[in-house]
C-alpha positions in Angstrom: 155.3 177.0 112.9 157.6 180.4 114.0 160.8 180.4 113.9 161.3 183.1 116.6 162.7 182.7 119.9 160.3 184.5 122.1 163.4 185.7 124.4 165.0 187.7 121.8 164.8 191.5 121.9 164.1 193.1 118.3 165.0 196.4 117.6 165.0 198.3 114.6 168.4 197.7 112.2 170.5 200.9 112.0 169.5 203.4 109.9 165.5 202.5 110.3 163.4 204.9 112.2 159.5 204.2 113.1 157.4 207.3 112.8 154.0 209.3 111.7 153.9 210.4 108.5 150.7 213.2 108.4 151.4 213.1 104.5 150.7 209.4 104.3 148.4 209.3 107.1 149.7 206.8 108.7 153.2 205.5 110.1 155.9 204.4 108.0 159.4 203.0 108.1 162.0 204.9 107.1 165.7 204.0 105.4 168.2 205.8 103.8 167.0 204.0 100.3 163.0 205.0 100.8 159.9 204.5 102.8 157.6 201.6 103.8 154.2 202.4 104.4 153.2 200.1 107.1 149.7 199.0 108.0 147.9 199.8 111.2 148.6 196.2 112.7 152.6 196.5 111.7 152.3 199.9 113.3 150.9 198.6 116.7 153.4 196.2 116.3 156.2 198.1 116.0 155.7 200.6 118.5 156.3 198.1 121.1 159.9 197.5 119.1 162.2 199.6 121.6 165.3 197.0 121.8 164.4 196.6 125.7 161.2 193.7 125.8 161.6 190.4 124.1 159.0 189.1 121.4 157.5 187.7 124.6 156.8 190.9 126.9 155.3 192.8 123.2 152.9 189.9 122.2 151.6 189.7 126.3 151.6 193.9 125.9 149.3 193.6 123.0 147.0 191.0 123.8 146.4 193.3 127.2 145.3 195.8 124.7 143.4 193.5 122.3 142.3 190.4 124.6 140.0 189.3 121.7 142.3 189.3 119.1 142.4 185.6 118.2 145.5 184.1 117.0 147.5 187.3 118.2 150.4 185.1 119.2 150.9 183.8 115.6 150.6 187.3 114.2 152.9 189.0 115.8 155.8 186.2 115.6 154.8 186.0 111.5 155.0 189.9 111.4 158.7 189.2 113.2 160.0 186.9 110.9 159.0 188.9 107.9 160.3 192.2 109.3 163.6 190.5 110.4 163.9 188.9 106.3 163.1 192.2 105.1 166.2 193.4 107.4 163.9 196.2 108.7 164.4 194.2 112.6 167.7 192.8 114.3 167.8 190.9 117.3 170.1 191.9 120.0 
């Protein structure tokens, strides 16, 4: 069961920044302290992260995209509660 409100906006906590990394072939999070390499289901994610739509308006944006993705729903509020206890994610 998810703990996350489906109304609340996520956005990347300051000093984060989303981007392609050619090196690593793939996109990455990065922080003042390193670089997480994410994989390409946190990147699709996270590309809907824009501190504008709610965790609502990117799980109905992605199953547009992937309509046969079963349990999409579940993913993406799991992938939100581990992003916001890693403190990569804050909720407006």
């Amino acid at each position: 069961m998810s703990t996350v409100d489906l109304q609340q906006v996520p956005r990347l906590r300051r000093g984060f920044r989303f981007q392609w990394e050619p090196v690593q072939k793939g996109h990455v999070l990065l922080y003042p302290e390193g670089m997480i390499q994410l994989n390409e289901s946190a990147a699709l994610i996270l590309q809907q992260v824009d501190g504008q739509r709610t965790v609502q308006a990117i799980i109905e944006s992605l199953q547009a995209q992937f309509p046969d993705a079963p349990d999409l729903a579940d993913d993406v509020q799991q992938f939100m509660e581990a992003a916001h206890g890693n403190f990569w994610l804050e909720y407006k």
